[in-house]
N, C-alpha and C positions, 0 to 999 in steps of 0.2 A: 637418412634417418630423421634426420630432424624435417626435412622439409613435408614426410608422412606423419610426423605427430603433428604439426602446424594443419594438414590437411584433415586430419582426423579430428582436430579440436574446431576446425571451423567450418565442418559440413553442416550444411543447410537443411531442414525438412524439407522435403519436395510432397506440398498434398496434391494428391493426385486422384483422378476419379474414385479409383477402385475403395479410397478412404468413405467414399459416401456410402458403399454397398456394407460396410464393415460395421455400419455403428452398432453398437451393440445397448446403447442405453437408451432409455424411452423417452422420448420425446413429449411433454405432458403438461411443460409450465408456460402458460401465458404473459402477458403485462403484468399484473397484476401481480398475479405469482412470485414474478421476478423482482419485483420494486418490493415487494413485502418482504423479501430474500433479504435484499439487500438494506433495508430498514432496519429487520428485524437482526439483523448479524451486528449492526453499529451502536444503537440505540441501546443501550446495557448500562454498563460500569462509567461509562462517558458521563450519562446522563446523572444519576444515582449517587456519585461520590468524586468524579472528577472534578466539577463545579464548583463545590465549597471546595475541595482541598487546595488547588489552583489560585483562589479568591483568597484563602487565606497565608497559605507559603508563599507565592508568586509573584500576582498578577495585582491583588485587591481588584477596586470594580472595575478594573480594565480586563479581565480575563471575558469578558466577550467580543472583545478587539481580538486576546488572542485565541479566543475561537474561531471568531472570525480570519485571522491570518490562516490557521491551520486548514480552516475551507476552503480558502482559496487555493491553496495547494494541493488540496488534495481536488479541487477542480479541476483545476489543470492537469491531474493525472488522470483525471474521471473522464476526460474528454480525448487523453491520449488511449485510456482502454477502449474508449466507446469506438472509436476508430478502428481500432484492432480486431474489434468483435465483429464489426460489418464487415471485414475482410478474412479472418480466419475464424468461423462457424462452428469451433471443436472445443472439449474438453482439456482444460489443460490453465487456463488466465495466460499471465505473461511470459510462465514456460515455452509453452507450444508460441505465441505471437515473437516474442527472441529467436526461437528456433528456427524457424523458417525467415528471422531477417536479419540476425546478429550471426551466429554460430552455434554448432552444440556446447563447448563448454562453458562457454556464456549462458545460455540457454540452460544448462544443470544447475547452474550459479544461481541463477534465481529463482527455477523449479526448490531447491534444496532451503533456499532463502524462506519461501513463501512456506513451505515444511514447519519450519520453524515460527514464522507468524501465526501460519493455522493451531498448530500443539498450541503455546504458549499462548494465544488467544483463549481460546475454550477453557486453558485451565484456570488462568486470570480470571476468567468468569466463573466457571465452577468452585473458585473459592470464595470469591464473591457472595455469590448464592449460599454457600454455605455460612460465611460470618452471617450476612443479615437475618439469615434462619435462625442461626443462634445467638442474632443478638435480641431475637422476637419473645425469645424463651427465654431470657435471662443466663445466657453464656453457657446453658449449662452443658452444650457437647465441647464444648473448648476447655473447661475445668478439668470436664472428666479426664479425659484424652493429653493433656495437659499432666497429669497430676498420673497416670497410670502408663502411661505409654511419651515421656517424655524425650524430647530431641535436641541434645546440649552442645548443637554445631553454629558457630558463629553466623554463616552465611544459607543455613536451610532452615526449615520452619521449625517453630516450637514445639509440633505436635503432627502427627499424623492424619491427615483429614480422610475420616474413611467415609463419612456422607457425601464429599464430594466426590469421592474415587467412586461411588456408587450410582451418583448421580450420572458420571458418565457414563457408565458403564451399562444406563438403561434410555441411554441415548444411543450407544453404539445397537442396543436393541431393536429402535424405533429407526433408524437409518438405515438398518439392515432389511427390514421390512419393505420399504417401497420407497420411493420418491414422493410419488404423490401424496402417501399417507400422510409422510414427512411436513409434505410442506402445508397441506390445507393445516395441521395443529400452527404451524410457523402463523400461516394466516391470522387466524383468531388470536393467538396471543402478541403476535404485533398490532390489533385493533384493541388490543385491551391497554397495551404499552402506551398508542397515540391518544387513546383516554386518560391516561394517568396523566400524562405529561401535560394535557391541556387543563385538567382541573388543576395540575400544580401552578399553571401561568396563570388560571384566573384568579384563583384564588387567594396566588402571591400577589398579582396586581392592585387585588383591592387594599393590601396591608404597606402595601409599597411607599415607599418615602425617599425622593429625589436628594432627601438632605444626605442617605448614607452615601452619597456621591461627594460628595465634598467635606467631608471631616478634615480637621487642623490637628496637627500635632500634638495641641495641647489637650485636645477630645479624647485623646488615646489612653486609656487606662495605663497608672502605672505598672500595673500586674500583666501587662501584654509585653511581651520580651522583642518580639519581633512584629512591629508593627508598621515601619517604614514612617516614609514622612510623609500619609495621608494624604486625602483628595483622590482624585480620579486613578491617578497612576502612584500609588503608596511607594512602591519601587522600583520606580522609574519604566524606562525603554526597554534595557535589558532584562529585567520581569518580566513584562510583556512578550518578549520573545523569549525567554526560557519557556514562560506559560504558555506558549504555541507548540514549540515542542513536547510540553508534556501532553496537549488538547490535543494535541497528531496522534495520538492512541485514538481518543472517543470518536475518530472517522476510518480507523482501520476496519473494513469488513464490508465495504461499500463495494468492492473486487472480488465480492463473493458472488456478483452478478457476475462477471465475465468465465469464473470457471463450469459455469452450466450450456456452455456452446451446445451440448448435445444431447442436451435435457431441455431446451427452449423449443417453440414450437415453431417460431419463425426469429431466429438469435442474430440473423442479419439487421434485424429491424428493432425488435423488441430489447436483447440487451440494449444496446445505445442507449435509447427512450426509458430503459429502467435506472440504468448509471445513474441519469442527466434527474433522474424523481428522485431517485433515493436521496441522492447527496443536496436536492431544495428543501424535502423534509427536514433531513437528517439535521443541515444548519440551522433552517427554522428554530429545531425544538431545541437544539443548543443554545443558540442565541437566548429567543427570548427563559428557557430555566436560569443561564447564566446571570439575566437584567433581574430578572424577578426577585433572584435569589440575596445577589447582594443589594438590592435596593429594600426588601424585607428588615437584615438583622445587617450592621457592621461585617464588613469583611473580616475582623478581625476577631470577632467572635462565632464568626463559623466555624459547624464542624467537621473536620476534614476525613471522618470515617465516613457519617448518617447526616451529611448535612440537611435534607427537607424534614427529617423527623424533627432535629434539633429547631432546626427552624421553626414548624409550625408549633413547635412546642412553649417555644418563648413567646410569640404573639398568641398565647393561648388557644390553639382551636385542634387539640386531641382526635376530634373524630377526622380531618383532613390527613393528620398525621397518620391513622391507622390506614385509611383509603389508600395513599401515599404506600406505605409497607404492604401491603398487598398486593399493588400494581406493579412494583417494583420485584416481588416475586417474579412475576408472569412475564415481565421485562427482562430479568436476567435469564426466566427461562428459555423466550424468544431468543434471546443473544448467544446463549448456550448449544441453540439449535443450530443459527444460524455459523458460528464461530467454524465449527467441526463441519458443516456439509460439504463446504467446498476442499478438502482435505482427503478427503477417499477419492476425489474426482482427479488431484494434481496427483497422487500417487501414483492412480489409473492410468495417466496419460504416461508421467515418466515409464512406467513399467513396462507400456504399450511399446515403447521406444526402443524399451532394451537399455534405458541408463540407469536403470537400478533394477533390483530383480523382477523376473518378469512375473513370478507368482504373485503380485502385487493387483496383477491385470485382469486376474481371474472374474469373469461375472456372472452372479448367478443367474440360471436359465430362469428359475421362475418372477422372483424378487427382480431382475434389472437390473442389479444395483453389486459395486464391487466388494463383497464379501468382506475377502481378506485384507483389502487395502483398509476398509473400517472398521475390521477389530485392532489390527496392528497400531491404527491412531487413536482406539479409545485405549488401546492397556498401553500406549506412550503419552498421551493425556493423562490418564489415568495415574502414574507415577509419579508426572510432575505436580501434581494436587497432592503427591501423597507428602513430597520432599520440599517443596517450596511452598512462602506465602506469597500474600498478595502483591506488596510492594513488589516483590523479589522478580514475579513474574513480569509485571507490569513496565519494570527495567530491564527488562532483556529481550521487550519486543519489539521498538519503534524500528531500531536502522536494518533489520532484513527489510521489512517491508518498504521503507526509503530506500533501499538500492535497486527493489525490484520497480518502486513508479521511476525511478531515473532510466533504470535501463529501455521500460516503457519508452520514456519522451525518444528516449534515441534513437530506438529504432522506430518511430515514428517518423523522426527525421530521413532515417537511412531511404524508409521505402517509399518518402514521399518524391524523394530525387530519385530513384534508379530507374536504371532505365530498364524497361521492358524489353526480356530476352527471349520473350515466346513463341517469336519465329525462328529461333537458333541460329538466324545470322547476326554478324557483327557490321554494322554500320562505319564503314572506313571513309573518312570526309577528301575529299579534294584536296591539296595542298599547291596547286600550281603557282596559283598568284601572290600567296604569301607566304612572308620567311620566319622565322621564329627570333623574335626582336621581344625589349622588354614592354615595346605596348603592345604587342600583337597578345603577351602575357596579361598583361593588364585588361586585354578587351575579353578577353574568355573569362579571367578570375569574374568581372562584376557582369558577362555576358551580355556586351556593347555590339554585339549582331545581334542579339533579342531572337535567339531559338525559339521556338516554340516545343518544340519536342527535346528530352534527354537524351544524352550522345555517352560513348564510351566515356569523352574528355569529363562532359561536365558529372558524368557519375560520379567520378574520384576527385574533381574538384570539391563536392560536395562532402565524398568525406573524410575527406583530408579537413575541411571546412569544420566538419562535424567534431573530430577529433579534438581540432584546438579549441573549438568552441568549450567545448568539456575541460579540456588541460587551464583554458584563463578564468574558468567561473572558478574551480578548484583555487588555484591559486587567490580570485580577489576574496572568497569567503575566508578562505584561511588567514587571510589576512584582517579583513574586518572581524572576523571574532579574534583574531591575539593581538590584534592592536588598533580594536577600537576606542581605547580610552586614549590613546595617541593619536588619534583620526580628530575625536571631539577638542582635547586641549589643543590643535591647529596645528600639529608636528609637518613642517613643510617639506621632507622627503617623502614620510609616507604618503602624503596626499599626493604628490607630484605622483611617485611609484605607481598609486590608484589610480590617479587620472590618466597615465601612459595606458594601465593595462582595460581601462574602459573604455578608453578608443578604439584598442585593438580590439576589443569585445564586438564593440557596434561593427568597424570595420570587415571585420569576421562574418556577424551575424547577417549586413549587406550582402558580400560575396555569397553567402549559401542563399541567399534571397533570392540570388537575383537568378541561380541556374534556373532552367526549365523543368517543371514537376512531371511527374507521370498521370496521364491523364485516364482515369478510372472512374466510374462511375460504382457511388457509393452511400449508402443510407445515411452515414454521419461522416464528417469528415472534421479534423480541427481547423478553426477559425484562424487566422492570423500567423501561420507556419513560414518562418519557423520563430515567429516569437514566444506564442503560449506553451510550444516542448522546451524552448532556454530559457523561461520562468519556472518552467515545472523542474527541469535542471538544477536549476540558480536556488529555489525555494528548500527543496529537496535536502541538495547535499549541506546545506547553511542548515538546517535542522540536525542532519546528522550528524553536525559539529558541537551541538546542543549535549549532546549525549556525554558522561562521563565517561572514564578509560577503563572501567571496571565492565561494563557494557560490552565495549569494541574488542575489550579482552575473550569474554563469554562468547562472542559474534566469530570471533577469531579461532578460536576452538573449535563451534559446528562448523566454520569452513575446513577445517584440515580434517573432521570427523567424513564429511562430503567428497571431502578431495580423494580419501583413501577408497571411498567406494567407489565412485570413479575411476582413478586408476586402475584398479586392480580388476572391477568388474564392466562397468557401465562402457567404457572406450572398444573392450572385445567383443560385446555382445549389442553393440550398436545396431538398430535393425536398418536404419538410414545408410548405416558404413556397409552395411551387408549388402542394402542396396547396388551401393556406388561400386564396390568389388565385382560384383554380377556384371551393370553397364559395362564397366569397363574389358572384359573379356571380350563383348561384342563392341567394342570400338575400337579401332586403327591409334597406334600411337604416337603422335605429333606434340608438337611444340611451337606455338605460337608468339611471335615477338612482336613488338611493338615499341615503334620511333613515336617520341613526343611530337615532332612534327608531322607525322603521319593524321594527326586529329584537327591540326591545325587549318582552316578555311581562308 
């Protein structure tokens, strides 16, 4: 019994030709297309209100370090997608790329994860869009709604946002129509977004003063509660990396290229090339709003709802400010779009699978485009706009989507060792000459015969490699975030502790170096493996530790909500398990054993 649920939770996708005859969605979006996709999905609430908040709770003028920190991570995941894309060509992001290299329930784990990013993306935006609307008109749909339809629960919103339930609601409209339709409006309004954003840098630049980089303690108004002890980094290191964690939001949405495999015209080639634009944009315009903005007014006078209105406000120049709220319409509208497209596509694919219902899959014959999968995620957007604010939302979305870029790097890792079993034999090595001794152990771990090709042995060296590689990053971040203030004052255990487990690290990280890779030819591939997937790793989960426990709790809950449909549905109506049941009728039933010395050379 048990050894059938272990089989069942880690059957693999197998795509197989007949998948290319099957596609049912149109093919239709370019470079171009795809980079604006993915511009347009991140470029929102990051740009608009993250910046001053960050700058002023956090970071002060160091929050474009941790901009900058949060890009680089999310680089490194942007590179482990783009990889994944040139190798599986399908609908689906890191669901479908898990699936066919981790297992299915791993594979639903993060399908269900990124569920949960896409909802609570869109709605974070669509309430967004809604305050700044109302904050243009002077509050007055938050009054009313406030004051007539009030909501007196400590931890959901104050009021029911029916403009923004609306707003989705004629987006689930426009997404239901076409793709294409979809994306050329996406187009134009991420060309209006990367307007806005450059008139904000130049504009900031001219008013810009290198001195708010270095303010003194004693600069600091007494009426500022929380102002840190000023200069470059007001709160220190740990600001700075909290501030990365909270800026890991304003790059979620860059993995809305990877769920269009089957909407791309050529997604072997093009997504990679759009990943790899989106995210040099996307940190550009962070970066420099970030310098502009606190080099304008004090960090510590920013405002962490409207900070570029406030801002152009105090340097006196109103009509930037109005250009500024208008573009920022068009921006949140773009991010709006862009938030929710890839969400009807992840549905699609699980549905397609058979891990969640399969009425999810349905496409319509005329439109292309998956119906049902996109009503059911605009009236589940559409709810959480009605019961949460913005904070609320904005807290309960970074660590799905950090589990899913981790899972990424790994199975990056996994398929860049395995070996190629496409001829369906198993490669059995020699054993005459040598015996199984602890250097003959030694010469495999670090592959001191210099294979060139992957063997059964060095498969499982690797992820055996892979495993602990994961088990010691876990462990050293847990440990530097609870006891890095004992790391700094010079505590000589834990440092010892740390240095044992960062040798083992590197040690590790050599041995999966050194097996022989599978050699594939491929449009992108990552640089430097397996270093930049154990940063992407290491970056990752050290952010998710960022996160407080009211979060993990909320995270904890959609997994057991996942978990139930799962069992109960998704494991019986497997279409991959339904597969392997079929095979297995026309195959002979054996058992295959294998001696460690049998690999041994």
């Amino acid at each position: 019994m048990t050894s059938r649920l272990w089989r069942a939770l880690s059957r693999r996708r197998v795509l197989e030709k007949e998948d290319a005859k099957e596609e049912r969605l149109a093919r239709v979006l370019g470079l171009f297309d795809l980079t604006a996709l993915g511009v347009g999905a991140t470029l929102g609430l990051g740009v608009y209100v993250l910046a001053g908040s960050v700058a002023k709770e956090t970071a002060g003028p160091a929050v474009c370090i941790s901009f900058l920190i949060a890009a680089i991570a999310s680089a490194f995941a942007g590179m482990c997608y783009a990889e994944f894309a040139s190798r599986v060509p399908k609908a689906g992001s890191a669901y479908v790329y898990s699936y066919v290299t981790v297992g299915e329930f791993i594979a639903f784990v993060i399908g269900w994860n990124l569920i949960l990013e896409y909802v609570i993306g869109t709605a974070s935006v669509a309430r967004g869009l809604s305050n700044y609307i109302d904050a243009l008109i002077g509050n007055v749909m938050g009054n009313a709604l406030r004051s007539v339809m009030p909501i007196n629960v400590s931890f959901l919103s104050e009021y029911p946002d029916f403009f923004a339930f609306a707003m989705v609601m004629l987006l689930v409209i426009l997404l239901c129509v076409g793709v294409k339709e979809s994306s050329m409006l996406n187009n134009v309004f991420t060309i209006i977004n990367l307007a806005t954003i450059a008139i904000v840098i130049v504009a900031g630049s001219i008013k810009a003063d290198p001195a708010n980089w270095s303010i003194t303690p004693q600069d600091i108004p007494d009426s500022v509660k929380h102002g840190g002890a000023g200069g470059f980094m007001p709160f220190g290191v740990n600001g700075v990396m909290i501030g990365a964690a909270k800026c890991f939001y304003g790059f979620v949405g860059f993995d809305a290229v990877a769920t269009t495999g089957e909407e791309a015209k050529n997604p072997q080639r093009h997504i990679p090339l759009a990943v790899v634009l989106s995210l040099i944009i996307i940190f550009l315009s962070y970066f420099g709003v970030s310098t502009v903005l606190t080099m304008m007014i004090p960090y510590y006078a920013q405002s962490a709802d409207a900070p570029f209105p406030h801002a152009f406000d105090v340097i006196g120049w109103p009509i930037i400010k109005w250009i500024v709220n208008v573009g920022a319409i068009f921006a949140l509208c773009t991010s709006l779009l862009g938030a929710m497209f890839p969400l009807p596509r992840v549905l699609y694919a699980m549905a397609s699978d058979g891990v969640i219902f399969k009425t999810l899959s349905r496409v319509h014959p005329k439109t292309m485009t998956p119906i049902y999968g996109t009503v059911l995620s605009g009236l589940l957007i559409g709810f959480m706009t009605l019961i949460f604010n913005l904070q609320q939302l904005i807290d309960m979305m970074s660590i799905g989507t950090l589990l899913a870029y981790t899972i990424v790097a790994i199975c990056v890792l996994i398929l860049r060792y395995q070996k190629d079993n496409s001829s369906g034999t198993v490669t059995i090595l020699p054993t005459s000459n040598h015996q199984f001794t602890l250097v003959n152990m030694f010469k495999e771990l670090f592959n001191l015969y210099n294979r060139k090709e992957p063997t059964d042995l060095s498969n499982r060296i690797a992820n055996i490699g892979i495993v602990l590689l994961c088990i010691v990053i876990c462990i050293i971040t847990i440990l530097i975030n609870n006891m890095g203030a004992y790391l700094l004052a010079g505590n000589i255990t834990i440092s010892v502790i740390l240095f044992i487990l960062v040798i083992v690290l590197f040690l590790n990280l050599a041995a999966v170096g050194r097996q022989p890779v599978q050699k594939i030819e491929l449009t992108f591939k990552v640089p430097l493996v397996p270093l930049i997937p154990c940063l992407s790793i290491f970056i990752n989960i050290y952010l998710m530790l960022q996160l407080d426990v009211f979060t993990w709790i909320r995270f904890a809950t959609w997994l057991l909500i996942g978990f139930g449909i799962y069992g109960f549905y998704g494991i019986f109506h497997s279409e991959q398990g339904k597969k392997d049941k079929e095979n297995l009728k026309f195959q002979p039933k054996y058992v295959e054993k294998f001696q460690l010395k049998t690999y041994i050379t």
